[in-house]
N, C-alpha and C positions, 0 to 999 in steps of 0.2 A: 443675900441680895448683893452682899460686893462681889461674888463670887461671878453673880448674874449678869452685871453691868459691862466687865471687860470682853466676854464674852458675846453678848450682842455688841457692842462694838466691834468687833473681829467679824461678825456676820456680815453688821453691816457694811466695812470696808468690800470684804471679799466679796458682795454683794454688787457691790458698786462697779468695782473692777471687772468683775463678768459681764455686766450692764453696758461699764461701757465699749466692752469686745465684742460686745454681739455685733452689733450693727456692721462692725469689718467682717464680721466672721458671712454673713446677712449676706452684704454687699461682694465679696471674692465669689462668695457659690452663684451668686447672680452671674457671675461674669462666665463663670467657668462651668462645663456641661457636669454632669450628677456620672458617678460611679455605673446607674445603669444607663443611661446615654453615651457612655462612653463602650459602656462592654455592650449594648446593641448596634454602635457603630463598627465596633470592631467585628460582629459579627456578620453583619452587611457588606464591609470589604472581602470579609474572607470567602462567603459566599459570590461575590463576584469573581475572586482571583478564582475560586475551583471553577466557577462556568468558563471564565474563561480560556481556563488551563483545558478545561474537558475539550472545550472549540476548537484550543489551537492541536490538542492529540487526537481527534476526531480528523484533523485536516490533516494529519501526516502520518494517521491509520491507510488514508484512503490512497495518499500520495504515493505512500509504499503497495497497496495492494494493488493501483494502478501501474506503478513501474513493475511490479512483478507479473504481470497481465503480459504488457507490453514485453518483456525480457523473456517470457512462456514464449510466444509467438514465435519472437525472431528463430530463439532454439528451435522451435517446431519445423519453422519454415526451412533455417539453416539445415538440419537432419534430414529434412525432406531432399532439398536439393543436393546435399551429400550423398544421401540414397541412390537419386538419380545419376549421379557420375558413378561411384562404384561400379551401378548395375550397368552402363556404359562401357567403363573400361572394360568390365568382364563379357559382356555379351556385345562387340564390335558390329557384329553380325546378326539380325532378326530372322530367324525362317519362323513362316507361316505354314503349320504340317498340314494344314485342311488344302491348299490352296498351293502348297509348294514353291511359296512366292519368298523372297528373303526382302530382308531393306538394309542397306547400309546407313550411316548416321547423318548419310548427307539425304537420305530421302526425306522428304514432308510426314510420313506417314511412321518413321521410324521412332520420334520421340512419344508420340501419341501411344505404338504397340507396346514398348517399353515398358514405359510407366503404366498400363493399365487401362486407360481413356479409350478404349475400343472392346468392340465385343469378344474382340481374340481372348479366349481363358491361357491362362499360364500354363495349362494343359497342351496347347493345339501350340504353343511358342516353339522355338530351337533355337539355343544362341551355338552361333559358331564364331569361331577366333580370327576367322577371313572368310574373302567372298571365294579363294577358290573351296576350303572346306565344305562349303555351303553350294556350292556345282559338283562337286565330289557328291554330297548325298544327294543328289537331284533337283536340288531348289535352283528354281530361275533369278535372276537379278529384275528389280522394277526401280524406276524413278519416281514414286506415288511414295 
């Protein structure tokens, strides 16, 4: 029994002392959010940074495939109308072989044979280097 006595006394004490830490211990978690309110918050941010990460690379997937669109184009168009100088410089002169007609670059009807925009086939064409070449093989001159 003496053995017994110091011993619940030691209970008691330590008893008490936890007793009376709970109430702070109580009152901090009250204040402060729980382990999983905090790892659900954090996981509510994270989900918003990836949406809104996904937003802003979605808006500058598009940004790029639209300047690549637009940078297609100009290339296309520029090659086009490079095409049509080359094919200028080298054929000065248009003869019409159906018709026997030539055009020079100053006629109306010359940029249209050229390039293709008329029924003339690249078959029925003749490019000559001058307008005399082009009286030389029999072709008349026309202002059309």
């Amino acid at each position: 029994m003496k053995l017994l006595l110091p011993l619940a006394l030691s209970l008691a004490v330590f008893a008490g002392c936890t007793h009376d830490k709970a109430p702070e211990a109580a009152s901090a978690s009250a204040s402060e959010p729980s382990a999983k309110e905090g790892w659900n918050s954090m996981k509510s941010g994270a989900k918003e940074t990836a949406h809104g990460t996904g937003e802003v690379a979605k808006d500058a997937g598009k940004t790029v495939v639209d300047g690549a669109k637009e940078a297609g184009h100009a290339i296309k168009e520029g090659a086009v109308d490079a095409g049509h100088a080359v094919k200028a410089a080298a054929c000065p002169v248009l003869g019409n072989k159906l018709t026997k007609t030539y055009y020079t670059k100053t006629s109306k009807s010359y940029q249209a044979l050229l390039n293709g925009k008329n029924a003339l086939s690249y078959d029925n064409r003749e490019c000559f280097s001058s307008e005399a070449n082009a009286r030389e093989a029999g072709f008349a001159g026309t202002t059309k």
